[in-house]
C-alpha positions as CSV (number, residue, x, y, z in Angstrom):
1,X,0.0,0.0,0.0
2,X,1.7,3.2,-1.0
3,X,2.4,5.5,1.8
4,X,0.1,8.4,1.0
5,X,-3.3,10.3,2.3
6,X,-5.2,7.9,0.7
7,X,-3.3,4.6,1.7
8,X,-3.0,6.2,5.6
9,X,-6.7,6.8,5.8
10,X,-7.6,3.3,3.8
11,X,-5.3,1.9,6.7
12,X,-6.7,4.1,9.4
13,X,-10.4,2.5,8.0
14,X,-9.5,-1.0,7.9
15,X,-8.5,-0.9,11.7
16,X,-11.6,0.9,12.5
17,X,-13.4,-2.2,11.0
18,X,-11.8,-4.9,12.8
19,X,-11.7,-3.2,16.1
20,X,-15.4,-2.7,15.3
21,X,-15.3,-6.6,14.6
22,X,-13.6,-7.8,17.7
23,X,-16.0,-5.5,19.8
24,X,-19.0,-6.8,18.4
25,X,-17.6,-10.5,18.7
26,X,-16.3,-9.8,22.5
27,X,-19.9,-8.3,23.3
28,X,-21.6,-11.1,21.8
29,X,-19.6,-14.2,23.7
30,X,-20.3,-12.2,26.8
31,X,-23.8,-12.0,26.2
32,X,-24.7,-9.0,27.7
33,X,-27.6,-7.1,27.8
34,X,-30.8,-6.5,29.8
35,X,-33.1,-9.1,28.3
36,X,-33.7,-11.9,30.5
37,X,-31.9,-15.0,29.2
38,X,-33.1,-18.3,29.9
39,X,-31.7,-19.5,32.5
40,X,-29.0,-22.6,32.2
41,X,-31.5,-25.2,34.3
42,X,-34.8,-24.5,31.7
43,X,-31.7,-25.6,28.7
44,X,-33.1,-29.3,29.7
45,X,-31.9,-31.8,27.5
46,X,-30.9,-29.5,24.6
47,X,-27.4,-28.8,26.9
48,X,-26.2,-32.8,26.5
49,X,-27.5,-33.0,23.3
50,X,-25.5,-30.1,21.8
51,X,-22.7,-31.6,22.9
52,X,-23.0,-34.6,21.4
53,X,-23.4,-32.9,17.9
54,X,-20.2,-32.1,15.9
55,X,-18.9,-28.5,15.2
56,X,-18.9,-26.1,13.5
57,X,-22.3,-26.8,12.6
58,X,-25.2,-25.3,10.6
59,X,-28.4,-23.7,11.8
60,X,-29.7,-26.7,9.4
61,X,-28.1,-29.2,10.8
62,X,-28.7,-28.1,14.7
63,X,-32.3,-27.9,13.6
64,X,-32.6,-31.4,11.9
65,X,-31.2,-32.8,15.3
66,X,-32.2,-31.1,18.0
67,X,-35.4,-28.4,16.5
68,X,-38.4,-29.6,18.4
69,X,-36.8,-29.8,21.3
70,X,-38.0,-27.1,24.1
71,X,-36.3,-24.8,26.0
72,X,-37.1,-22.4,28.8
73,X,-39.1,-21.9,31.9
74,X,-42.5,-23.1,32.5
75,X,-44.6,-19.8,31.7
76,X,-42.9,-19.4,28.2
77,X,-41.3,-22.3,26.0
78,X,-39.2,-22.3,22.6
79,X,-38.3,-24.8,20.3
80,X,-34.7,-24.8,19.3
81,X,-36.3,-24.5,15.7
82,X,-37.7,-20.7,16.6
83,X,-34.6,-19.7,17.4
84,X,-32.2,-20.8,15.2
85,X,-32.1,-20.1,11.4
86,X,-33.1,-22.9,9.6
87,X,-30.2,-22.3,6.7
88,X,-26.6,-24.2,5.7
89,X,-25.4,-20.2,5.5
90,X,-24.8,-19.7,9.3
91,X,-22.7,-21.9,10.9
92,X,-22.2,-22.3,15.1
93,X,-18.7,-23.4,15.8
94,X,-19.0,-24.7,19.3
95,X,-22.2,-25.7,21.6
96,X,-20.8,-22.3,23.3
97,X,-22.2,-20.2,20.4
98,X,-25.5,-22.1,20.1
99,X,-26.0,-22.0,23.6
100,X,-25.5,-17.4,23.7
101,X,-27.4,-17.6,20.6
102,X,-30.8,-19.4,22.4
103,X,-30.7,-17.9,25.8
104,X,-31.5,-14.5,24.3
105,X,-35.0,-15.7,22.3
106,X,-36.3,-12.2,21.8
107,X,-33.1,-11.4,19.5
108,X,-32.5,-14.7,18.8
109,X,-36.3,-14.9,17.0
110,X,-35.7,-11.6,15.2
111,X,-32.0,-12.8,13.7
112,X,-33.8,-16.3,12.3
113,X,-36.7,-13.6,10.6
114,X,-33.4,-11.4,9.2
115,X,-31.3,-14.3,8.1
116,X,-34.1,-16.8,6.5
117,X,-35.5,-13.4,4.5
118,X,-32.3,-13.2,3.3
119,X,-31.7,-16.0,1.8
120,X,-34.5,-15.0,-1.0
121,X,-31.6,-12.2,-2.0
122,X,-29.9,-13.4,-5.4
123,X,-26.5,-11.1,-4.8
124,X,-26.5,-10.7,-0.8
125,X,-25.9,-12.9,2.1
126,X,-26.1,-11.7,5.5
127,X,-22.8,-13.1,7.2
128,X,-19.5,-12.5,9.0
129,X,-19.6,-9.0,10.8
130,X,-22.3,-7.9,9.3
131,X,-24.5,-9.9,10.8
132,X,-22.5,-9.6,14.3
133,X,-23.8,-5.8,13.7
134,X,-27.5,-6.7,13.4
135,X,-27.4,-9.1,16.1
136,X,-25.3,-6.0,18.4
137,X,-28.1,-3.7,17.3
138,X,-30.9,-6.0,18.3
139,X,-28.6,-6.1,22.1
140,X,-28.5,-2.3,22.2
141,X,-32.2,-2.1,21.8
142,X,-32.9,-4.1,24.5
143,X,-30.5,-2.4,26.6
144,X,-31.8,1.2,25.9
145,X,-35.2,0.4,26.2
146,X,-35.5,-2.0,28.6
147,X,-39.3,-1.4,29.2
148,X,-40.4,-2.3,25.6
149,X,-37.7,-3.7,24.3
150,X,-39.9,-6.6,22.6
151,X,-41.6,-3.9,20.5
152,X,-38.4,-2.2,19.4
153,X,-36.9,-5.2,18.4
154,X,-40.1,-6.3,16.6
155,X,-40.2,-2.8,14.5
156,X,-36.4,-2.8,13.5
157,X,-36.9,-6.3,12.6
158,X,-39.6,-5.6,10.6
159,X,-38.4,-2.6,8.9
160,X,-35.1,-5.2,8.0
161,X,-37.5,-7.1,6.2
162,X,-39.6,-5.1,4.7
163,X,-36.4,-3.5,3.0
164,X,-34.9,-6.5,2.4
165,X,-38.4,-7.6,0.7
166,X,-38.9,-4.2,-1.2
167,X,-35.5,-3.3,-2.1
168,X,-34.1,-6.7,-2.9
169,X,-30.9,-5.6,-0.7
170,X,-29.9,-6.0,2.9
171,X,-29.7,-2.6,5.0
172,X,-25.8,-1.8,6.1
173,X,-25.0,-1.8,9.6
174,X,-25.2,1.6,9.9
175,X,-28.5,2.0,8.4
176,X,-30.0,-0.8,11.0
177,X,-28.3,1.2,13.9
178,X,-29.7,4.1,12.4
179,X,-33.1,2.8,12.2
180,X,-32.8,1.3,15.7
181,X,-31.2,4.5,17.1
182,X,-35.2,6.6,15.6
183,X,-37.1,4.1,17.0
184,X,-35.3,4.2,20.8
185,X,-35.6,8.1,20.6
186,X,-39.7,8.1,19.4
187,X,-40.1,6.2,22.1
188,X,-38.3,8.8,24.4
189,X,-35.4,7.2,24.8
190,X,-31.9,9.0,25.0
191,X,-28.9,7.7,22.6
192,X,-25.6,8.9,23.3
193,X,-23.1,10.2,20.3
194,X,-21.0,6.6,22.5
195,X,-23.6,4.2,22.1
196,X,-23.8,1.3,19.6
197,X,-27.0,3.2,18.3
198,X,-25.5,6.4,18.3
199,X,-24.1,7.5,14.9
């Protein structure tokens, strides 16, 4: 890369993207943010049986072995098959990542919608940090507005698919964080210029 403006700033870019990558992949092994995950004991059988399947792993194939199987406390139950996207596309590579991916269902359920309505794009997949971004935006929304944070995620969601349906193209990162950052503040919510939402 020659050693100009252009090559400094390309440079200067390309380290803004994968800190922006390793940030979004540290904050989504940790796993957190205000929505309630299901707890490790309402896991049931699903736990032993994820370890018995082999990794990396597809949403497809998780699904084929363990969908119908339910997860969660009494009062409200998943099937692995809700939360996980039915597709060879996204692949898990550990139990680990299965398991951050299904104890979060109200995210979880709105990344299955994004992913599986993607797959209808010709010239667009939704992968790599791109969808780390979606999945981080769907976190900050439940973080920022911790009181309706079911609705939020169900009208960025939405709006993801609706463009993805109209458009025939997947919104960018920023445009989701965007989105997400009109619908915290109609609700009254206040984004900071340092939040995720806050570009």
């Amino acid at each position: 890369m020659a050693d100009d403006k252009d090559g400094r700033e390309k440079q200067a870019r390309d380290d803004d993207d994968r800190q922006r990558r390793r940030d979004i992949a540290t904050e989504l092994e940790r796993g957190d943010e205000p929505e309630p995950e299901i707890d490790a004991a309402d896991l049931g059988d699903v736990e032993a049986e994820l370890e018995s399947l082999e990794f990396p792993a597809t949403g497809a194939e998780i699904i084929a072995a363990i969908g119908d199987r339910d997860i969660g406390p009494s009062a409200e139950r998943y099937t692995v098959e809700q939360l996980v996207p039915e597709t060879d596309k996204v692949q898990f590579d550990s139990p680990d990542r299965v398991r951050v991916r299904i104890r979060r269902p109200t995210v979880a359920t709105a990344m299955k919608r994004i992913v599986e309505a993607s797959e209808t794009l010709p010239n667009e997949e939704l992968g790599g940090s791109q969808h780390d971004a979606y999945e981080k935006t769907f976190v900050e929304l439940a973080r920022v507005s911790p009181d309706d944070y079911d609705e939020s995620i169900g009208v960025v969601r939405d709006w993801v698919v609706d463009r993805i349906r109209d458009k025939e193209k997947l919104p960018t990162s920023r445009q989701i964080r965007r989105q997400a950052a009109k619908v915290c503040r109609e609700s009254g919510h206040e984004i900071r210029n340092d939040d995720w939402l806050g570009i």
